[in-house]
C-alpha positions as a printed Julia matrix, in Angstrom:
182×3 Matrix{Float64}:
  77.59   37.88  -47.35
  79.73   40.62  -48.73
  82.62   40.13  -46.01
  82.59   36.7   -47.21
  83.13   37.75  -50.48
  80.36   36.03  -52.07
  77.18   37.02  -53.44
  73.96   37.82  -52.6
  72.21   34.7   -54.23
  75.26   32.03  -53.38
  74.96   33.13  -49.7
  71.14   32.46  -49.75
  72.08   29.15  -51.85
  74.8    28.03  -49.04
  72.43   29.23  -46.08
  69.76   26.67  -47.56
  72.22   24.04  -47.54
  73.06   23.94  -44.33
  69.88   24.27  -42.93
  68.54   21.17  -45.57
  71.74   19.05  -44.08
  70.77   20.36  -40.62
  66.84   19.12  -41.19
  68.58   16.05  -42.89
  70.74   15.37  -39.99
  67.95   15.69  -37.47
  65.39   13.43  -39.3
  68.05   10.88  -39.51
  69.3    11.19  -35.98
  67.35   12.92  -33.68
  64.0    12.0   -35.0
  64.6     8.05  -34.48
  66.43    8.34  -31.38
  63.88   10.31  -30.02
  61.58    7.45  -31.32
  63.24    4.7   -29.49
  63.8     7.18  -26.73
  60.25    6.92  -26.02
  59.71    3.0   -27.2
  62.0     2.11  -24.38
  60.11    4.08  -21.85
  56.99    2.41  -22.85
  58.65   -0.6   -22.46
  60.07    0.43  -18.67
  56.7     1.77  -18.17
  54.77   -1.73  -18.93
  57.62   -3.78  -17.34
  56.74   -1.37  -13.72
  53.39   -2.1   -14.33
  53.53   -5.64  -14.49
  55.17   -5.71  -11.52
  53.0    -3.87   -9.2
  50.13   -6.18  -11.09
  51.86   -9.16   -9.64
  52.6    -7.99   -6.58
  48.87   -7.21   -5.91
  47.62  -10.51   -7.74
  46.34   -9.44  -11.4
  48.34  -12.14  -12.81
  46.24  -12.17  -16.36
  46.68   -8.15  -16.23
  50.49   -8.71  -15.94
  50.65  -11.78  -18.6
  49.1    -8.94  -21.18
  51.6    -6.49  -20.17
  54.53   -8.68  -20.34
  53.19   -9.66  -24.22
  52.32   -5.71  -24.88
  56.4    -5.76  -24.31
  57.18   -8.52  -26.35
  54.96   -7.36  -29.31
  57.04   -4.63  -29.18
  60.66   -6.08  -28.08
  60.26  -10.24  -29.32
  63.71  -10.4   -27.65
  63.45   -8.82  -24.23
  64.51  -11.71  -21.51
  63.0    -9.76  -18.47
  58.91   -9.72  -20.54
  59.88  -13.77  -21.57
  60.47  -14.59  -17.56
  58.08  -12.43  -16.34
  55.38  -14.03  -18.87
  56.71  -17.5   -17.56
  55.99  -16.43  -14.04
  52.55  -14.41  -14.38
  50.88  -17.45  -16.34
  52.61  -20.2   -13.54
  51.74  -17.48  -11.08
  47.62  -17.12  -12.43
  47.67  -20.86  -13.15
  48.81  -21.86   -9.2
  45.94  -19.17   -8.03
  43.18  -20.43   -9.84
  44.02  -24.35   -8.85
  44.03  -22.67   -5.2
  40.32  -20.8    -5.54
  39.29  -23.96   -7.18
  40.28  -26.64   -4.26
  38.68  -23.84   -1.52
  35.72  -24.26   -3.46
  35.47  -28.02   -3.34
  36.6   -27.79   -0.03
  33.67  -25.8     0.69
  30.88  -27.54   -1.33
  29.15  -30.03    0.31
  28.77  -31.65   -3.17
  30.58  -31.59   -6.63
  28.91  -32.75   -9.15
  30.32  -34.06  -12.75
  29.0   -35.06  -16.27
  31.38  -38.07  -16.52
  33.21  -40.87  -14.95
  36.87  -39.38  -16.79
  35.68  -36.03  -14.89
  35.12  -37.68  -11.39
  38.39  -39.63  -11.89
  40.07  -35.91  -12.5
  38.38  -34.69   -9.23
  39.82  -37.58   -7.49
  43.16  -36.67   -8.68
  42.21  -33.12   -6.95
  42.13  -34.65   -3.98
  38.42  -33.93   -3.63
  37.02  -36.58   -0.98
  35.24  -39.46   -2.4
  31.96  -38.67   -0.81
  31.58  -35.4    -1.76
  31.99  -36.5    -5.78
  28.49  -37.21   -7.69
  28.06  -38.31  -11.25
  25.36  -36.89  -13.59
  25.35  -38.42  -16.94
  24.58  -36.53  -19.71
  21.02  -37.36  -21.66
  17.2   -38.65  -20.68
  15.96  -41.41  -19.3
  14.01  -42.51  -22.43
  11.94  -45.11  -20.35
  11.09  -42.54  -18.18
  11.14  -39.27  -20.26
   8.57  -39.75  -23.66
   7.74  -36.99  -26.02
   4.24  -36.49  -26.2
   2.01  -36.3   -29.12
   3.01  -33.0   -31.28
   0.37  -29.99  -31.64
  -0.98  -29.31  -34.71
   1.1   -26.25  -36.28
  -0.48  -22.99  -36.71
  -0.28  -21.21  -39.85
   0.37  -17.26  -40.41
   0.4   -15.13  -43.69
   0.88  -11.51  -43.32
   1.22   -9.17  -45.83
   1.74   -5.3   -45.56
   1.08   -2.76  -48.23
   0.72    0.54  -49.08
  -1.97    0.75  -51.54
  -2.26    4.17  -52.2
   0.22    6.52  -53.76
  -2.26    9.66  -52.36
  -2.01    8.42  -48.9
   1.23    7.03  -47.89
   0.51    6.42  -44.93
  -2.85    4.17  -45.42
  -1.17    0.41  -45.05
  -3.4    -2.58  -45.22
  -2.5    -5.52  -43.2
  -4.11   -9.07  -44.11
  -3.2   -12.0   -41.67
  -4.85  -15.58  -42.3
  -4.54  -18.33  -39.82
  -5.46  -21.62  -39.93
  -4.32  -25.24  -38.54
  -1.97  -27.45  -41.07
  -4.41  -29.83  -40.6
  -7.82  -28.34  -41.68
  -8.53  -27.66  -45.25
  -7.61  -23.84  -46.89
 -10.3   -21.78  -47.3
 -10.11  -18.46  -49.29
């Protein structure tokens, strides 16, 4: 500080600003950009991911990676596209599992006439389609007479401050349709 030709306490003052406007300059600069430094490689890191989760056939895994990346980049074409192609991708899968299943059942059975009309549509073969409406056969199916209900009263108290844990326990029971007693 002497060779400078100031003071002691105006060095010390000038040191302290430059270091403020250096810790000034980094949380401005470096600090963000290290932020998005390591947004974007979250973002490449999800993007691989989804891939490999197509490639093997986790379509629904890679439909919730592509939207982890678009909750965090709305904008990002690759995550729309790849979105677009997981769901189509999951969607043609499960329509494929579901016809090797009816082509495997030796029956498929529906709750509606709209539902075998959707199976047809399917392709599912005619005879392999049965319809099971919904509900009872009234005529054949009657309620029978109703039991008589059972009534309950329980009570549990301590009765006694001395001994805690003395509890009495007083349980009643007697049909709705009989007279009280007690």
């Amino acid at each position: 500080p002497a060779k400078l030709g100031l003071p002691a306490p105006v060095a010390i003052l000038v040191i302290l600003a430059v270091v403020a406007a250096v810790y000034v300059a980094y949380q401005t600069w470096a600090v963000p950009a290290q932020i998005e430094s390591a947004r974007l490689a979250r973002i490449s890191q999800l993007h691989g991911a989804a891939e490999v989760q197509i490639a093997s056939g986790l379509y629904a895994d890679a439909a919730q990676s592509y939207q982890d990346i678009l909750a965090e980049a709305p904008d990002d074409a690759q995550a729309i596209a790849g979105l677009a192609r997981a769901q189509q991708l999951e969607k043609a899968a499960q329509l494929y599992a579901q016809r090797a299943a009816y082509s495997f059942a030796h029956k498929v059975v529906t709750n509606s006439h709209a539902g075998a009309d959707r199976l047809r549509v399917e392709r599912v073969p005619e005879q392999k389609i049965v319809v099971v409406g919904n509900g009872l056969d009234t005529c054949r199916f009657r309620p029978g007479p109703r039991p008589p209900r059972l009534r309950r009263v329980v009570v549990v108290a301590n009765l006694r401050e001395k001994f805690p844990q003395a509890a009495i326990i007083v349980a009643r029971s007697a049909r709705s349709d009989s007279p009280s007693t007690g």
